[in-house]
C-alpha positions as CSV (number, residue, x, y, z in Angstrom):
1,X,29.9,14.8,-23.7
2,X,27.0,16.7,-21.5
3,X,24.2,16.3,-19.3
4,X,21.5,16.5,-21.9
5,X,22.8,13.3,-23.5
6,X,22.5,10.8,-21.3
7,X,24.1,7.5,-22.3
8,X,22.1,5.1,-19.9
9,X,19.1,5.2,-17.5
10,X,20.4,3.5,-14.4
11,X,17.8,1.6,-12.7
12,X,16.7,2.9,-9.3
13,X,16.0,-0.4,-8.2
14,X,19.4,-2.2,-9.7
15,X,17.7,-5.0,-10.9
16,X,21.0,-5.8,-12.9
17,X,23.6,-4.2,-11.2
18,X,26.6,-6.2,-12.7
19,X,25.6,-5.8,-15.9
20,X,24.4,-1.9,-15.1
21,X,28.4,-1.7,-13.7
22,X,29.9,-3.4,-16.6
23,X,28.0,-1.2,-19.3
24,X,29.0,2.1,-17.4
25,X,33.2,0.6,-17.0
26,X,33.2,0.2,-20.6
27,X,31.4,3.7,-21.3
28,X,34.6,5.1,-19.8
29,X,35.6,6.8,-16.3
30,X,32.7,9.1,-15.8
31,X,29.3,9.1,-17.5
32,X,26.1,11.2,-18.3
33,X,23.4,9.1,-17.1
34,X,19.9,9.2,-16.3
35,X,18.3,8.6,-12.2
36,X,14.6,8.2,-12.0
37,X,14.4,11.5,-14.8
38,X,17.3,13.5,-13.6
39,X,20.6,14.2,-15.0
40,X,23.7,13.0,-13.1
41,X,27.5,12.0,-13.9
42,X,28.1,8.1,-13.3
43,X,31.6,7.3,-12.0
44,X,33.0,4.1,-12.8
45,X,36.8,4.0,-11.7
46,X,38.0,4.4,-8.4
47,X,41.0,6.9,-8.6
48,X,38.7,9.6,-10.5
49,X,36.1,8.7,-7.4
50,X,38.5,9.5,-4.9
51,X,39.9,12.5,-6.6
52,X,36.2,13.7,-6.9
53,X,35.5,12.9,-3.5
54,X,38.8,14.9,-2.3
55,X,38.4,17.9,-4.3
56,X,36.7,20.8,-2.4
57,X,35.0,22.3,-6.0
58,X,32.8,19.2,-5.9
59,X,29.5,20.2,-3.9
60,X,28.4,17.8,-1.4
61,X,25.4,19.3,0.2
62,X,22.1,17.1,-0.8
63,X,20.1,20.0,-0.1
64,X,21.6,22.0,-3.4
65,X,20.2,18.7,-5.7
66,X,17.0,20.3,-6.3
67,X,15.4,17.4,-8.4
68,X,16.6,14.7,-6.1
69,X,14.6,15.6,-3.5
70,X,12.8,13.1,-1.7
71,X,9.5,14.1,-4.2
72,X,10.7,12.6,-7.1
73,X,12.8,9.8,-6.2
74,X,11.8,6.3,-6.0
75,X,10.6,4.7,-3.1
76,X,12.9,2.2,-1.3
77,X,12.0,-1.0,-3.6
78,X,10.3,-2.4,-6.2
């Protein structure tokens, strides 16, 4: 599984987000979804969340997302 095949296309607003949550727990652990037209991994379980969030090879620096930027994501509501 890869970027370019997205499985869903979350939505920026989470107009469903229980059912949005359920869909991506049964997908499996972590997920190739679509945000607002970018690529992006989905995680769904907590223990590969926190081993993400603990391992230093994961980039956390916003300023790196290039297509995230402020530009072209949503605004704050509907």
């Amino acid at each position: 599984m890869d970027l370019s095949h997205p499985l869903f296309s979350l939505d920026p607003y989470a107009n469903d987000v229980h059912a949005e949550a359920e869909r991506l727990l049964a997908a499996g652990p972590v997920v190739p979804v679509d945000v607002v037209g970018v690529a992006a991994w989905a995680v769904s379980h907590h223990a590969v969340a926190q081993h993400i969030l603990e391992d230093p090879r994961f980039l956390m620096n916003s300023r790196s997302w290039g297509p995230c930027s402020a530009a072209r994501s949503p605004r704050a509501g509907p």
